[in-house]
C-alpha positions in Angstrom: 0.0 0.0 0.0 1.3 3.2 -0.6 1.3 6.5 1.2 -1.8 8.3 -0.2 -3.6 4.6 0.0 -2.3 4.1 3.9 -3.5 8.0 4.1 -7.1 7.6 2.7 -7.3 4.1 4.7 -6.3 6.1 7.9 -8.7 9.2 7.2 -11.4 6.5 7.1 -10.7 4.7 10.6 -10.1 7.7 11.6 -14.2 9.0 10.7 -15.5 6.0 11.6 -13.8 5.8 14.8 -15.2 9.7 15.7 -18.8 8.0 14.4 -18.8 5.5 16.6 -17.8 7.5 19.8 -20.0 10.3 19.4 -23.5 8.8 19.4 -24.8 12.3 19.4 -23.1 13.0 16.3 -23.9 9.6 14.9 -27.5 10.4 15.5 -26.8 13.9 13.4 -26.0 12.4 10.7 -27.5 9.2 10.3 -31.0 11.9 10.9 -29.2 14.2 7.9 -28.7 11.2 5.8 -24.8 11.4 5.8 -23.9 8.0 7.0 -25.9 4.7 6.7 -27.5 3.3 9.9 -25.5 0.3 11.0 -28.6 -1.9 10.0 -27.8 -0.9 6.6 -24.0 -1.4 5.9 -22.3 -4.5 4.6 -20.3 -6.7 6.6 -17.4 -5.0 5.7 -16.2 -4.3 9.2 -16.9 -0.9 9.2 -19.8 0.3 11.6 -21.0 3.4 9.3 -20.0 4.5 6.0 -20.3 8.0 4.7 -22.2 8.6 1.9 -21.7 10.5 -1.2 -20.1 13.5 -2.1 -23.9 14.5 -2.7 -24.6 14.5 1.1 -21.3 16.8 1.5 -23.4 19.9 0.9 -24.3 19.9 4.3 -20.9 21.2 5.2 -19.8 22.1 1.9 -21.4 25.4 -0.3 -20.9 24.5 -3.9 -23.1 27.3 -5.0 -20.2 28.8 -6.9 -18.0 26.0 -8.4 -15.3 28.1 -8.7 -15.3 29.6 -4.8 -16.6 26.1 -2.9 -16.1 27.2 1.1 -17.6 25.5 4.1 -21.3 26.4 4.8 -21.6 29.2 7.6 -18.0 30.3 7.4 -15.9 32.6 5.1 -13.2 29.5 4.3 -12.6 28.2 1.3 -11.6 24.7 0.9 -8.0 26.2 -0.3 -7.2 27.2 2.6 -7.8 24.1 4.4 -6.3 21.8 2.0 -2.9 23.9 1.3 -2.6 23.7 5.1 -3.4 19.8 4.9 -1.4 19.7 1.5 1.8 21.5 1.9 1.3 22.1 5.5 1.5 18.6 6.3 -1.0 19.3 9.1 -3.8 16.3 9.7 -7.1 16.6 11.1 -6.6 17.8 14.4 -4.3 20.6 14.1 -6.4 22.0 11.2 -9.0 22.1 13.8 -6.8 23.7 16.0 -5.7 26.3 13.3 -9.2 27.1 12.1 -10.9 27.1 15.4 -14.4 28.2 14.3 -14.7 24.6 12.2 -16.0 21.6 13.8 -14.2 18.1 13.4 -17.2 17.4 11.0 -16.2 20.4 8.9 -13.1 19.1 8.9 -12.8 15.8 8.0 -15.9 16.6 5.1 -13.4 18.3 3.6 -10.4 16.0 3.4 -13.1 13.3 2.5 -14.3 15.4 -0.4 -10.4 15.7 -1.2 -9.8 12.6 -1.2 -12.6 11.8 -3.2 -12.1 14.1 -5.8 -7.9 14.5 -5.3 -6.8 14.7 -9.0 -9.3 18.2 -9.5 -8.4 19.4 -6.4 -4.6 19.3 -6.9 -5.0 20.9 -10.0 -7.0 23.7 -8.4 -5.1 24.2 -5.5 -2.1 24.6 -7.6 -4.2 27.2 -10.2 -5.2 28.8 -6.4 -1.3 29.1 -5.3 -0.4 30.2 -8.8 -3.5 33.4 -8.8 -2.1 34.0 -5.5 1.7 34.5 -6.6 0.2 36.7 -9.5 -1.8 38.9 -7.3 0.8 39.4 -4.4 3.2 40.3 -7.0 0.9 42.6 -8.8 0.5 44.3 -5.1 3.8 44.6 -4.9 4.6 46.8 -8.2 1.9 49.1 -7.6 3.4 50.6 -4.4 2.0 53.6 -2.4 4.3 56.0 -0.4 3.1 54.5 2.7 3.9 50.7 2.1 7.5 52.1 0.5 7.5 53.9 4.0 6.7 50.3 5.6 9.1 48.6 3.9 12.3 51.1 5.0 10.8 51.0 8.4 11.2 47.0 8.3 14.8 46.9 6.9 16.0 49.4 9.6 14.3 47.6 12.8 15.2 44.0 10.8 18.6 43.9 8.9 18.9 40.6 9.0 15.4 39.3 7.3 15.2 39.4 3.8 13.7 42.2 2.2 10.1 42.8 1.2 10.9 43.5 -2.6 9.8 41.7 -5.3 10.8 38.6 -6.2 12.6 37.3 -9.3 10.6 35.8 -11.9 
């Protein structure tokens, strides 16, 4: 098995383990419709399976398919998975770095990234390469007060790299 495969396989013992300990959640979402009742699954061992990306929209907002965030908040699923991505952060620190999210939110959106990990990679490299783009855009069209900011830096910090563009 390898890493993404152990990864997936660990996300998923991972849900069903927080299923099964939380019967108040377990009621939630068997009552939403997000997870089979335990009469229902297969004898596959696992206790409740989560159900489609369909039932996701409980957590997820896919009203814009370009902008999909997490229902009730202003966080786009970027911002979670570059943490989870390149952050190399799992489920529980990204619910201690975005404090407002549940453990639900959370792991709805690795399962949808998982799910759907080829699109997503390609879209959360298009969203790192729009954010390049636009950060150095900001930085050509200086005011007087960031060029002020910027001197004021370099004076009380000689010995971090400057805040000047980079080269492309």
């Amino acid at each position: 098995m390898d890493d993404r495969e152990e990864l997936k396989q660990t996300i998923r013992d991972i849900l069903i383990e927080i299923v099964q300990s939380d019967s108040e959640l377990r009621s939630e979402l068997i009552r939403m419709g997000d997870i089979a009742p335990p009469s229902v699954v297969a004898e596959s061992g696992a206790a409740y399976l989560v159900a489609s990306s369909q039932e996701l929209t409980e957590y997820l907002d896919f009203s814009d398919p370009d902008a999909i965030r997490l229902r009730g908040h202003r966080i786009w699923i970027e911002d979670i998975l570059y943490e989870h991505v390149y952050g190399g952060l799992n489920a529980e620190q990204l619910a201690t770095r975005f404090p407002t999210l549940t453990q639900a939110d959370i792991y709805a959106v690795l399962l949808y990234y998982y799910r759907h990990q080829a699109s997503l990679d390609r879209r959360l490299e298009d969203w790192l390469l729009h954010s390049q783009r636009a950060w150095v855009a900001q930085q050509r069209s200086s005011t007087p007060v960031i060029e002020k900011l910027r001197r004021l830096h370099a004076e009380r910090n000689p010995t971090t790299p400057s805040m000047s563009l980079p080269t492309a």
